[in-house]
Structures are given as C-alpha cells and as structure tokens.
N, C-alpha and C positions, 0 to 999 in steps of 0.2 A: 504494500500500500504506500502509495506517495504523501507520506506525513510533513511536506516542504508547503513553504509558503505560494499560497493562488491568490490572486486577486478576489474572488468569490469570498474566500475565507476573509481578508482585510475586511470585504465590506461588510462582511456579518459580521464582524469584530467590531468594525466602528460603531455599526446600530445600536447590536446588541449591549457595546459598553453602555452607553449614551441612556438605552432605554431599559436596560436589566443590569442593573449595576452589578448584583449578587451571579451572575450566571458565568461562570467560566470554559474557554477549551482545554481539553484534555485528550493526551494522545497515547494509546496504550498497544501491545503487540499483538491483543485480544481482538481490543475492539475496531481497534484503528482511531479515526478523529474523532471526535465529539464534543457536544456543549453538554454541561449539565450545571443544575440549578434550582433555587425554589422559586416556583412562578404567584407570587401574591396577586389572592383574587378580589372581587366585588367587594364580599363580606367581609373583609381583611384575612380568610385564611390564605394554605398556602401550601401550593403539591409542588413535590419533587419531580421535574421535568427533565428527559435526556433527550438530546437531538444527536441522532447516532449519522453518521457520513458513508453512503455506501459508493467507495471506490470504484465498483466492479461492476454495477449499474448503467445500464445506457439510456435510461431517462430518469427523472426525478432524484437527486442524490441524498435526501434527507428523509427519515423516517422520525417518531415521535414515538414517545413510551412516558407515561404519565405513573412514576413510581407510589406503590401504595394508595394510590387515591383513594377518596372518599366515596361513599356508599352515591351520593348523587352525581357522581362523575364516572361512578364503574364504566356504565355504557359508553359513554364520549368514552374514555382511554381506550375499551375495546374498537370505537371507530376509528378512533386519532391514527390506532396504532398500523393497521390497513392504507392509509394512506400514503402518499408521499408527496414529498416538498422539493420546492427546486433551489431553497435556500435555506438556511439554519433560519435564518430571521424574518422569511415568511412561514416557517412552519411553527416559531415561537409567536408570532402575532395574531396567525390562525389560531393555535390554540389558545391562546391568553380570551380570544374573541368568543371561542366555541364552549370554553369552560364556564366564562360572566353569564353566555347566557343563559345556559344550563342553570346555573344558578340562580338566577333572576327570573324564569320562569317557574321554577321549584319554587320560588317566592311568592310570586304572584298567583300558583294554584293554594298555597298553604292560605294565603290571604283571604281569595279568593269562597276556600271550603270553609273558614272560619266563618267572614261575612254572611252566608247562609244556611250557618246554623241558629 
C-alpha cells in the first residue's frame, strides 16, 4: 500500500483539521491509511468514527465504520458501512449529516408520541 503523501490526502487533512479538530490519520501495516476519531453529535454525544483508505479499489477509496454506536445509530452504521466515499472528508461530513438526522428524527417521533398521549 502507498502510505506516501497524495494531494487527496493534504486536502482531507486540511478540512478535516479545520473542521474535526479531535480526528487524526493513522497508518498501520494492517490496515493501511486511515482517519479515526470521535464525531460529536446534535445532542452533544459522541461515536467513534474510522475512515478506513482502500488502496486497491478502483472506485470510491473510503469506506466508514461507526465504532460501538449507539442503539439509534445501529442501523445508519450498518448502512454507512456498505457505502463508499471518494474522500475521507466527504465521507466524515456525510456521516456527521446522516447520524444528526437520525437523531433529530428519533427526536421529533419521541416528541411527537408524547404530545398524543
């Protein structure tokens, strides 16, 4: 695996610092590249997120694994994790996007089933 610097890699470096202060890369003989990080949500929690680097792919090079998530997020991790990104930094902003609403709609049915009782 080519663990050398790409230009792709700079710019998800620069976003990523900028906008995920806590998320760093890491580069191992396992895994190869990757980010990994805690992605703080809506409600101020906060899941452990890896953005793993697949080298050997001929489209989309990023995949997403949402560690340990919580009970409302089981489902989104199991979709997150099927997808693929064509950048560390649109797959951390998709899922930053896919997890609030998750959330925010769990919200507004909890609301929602209170109000009509």
């Amino acid at each position: 695996a080519d663990l050398g610097a790409q230009p792709e890699r700079v710019y998800d470096r620069d976003i990523i610092a900028e906008l995920y202060q806590d998320f760093r890369p890491f580069a191992s003989q396992k895994l190869g590249f990757y980010w990994r990080g805690p992605l703080e949500l809506l409600d101020g929690s906060k899941v452990q997120v890896v953005l793993l680097e697949d080298t050997t792919a001929h489209g989309p090079p990023y995949s997403v694994s949402l560690q340990q998530p919580p009970a409302v997020l089981k489902d989104i991790a199991q979709e997150l994790s099927t997808r693929e990104f064509p950048s560390a930094r649109t797959a951390l902003l998709t899922t930053e996007r896919i997890c609030n609403r998750a959330l925010y709609q769990q919200r507004c049915n909890t609301l929602e089933t209170k109000s009509s009782t």
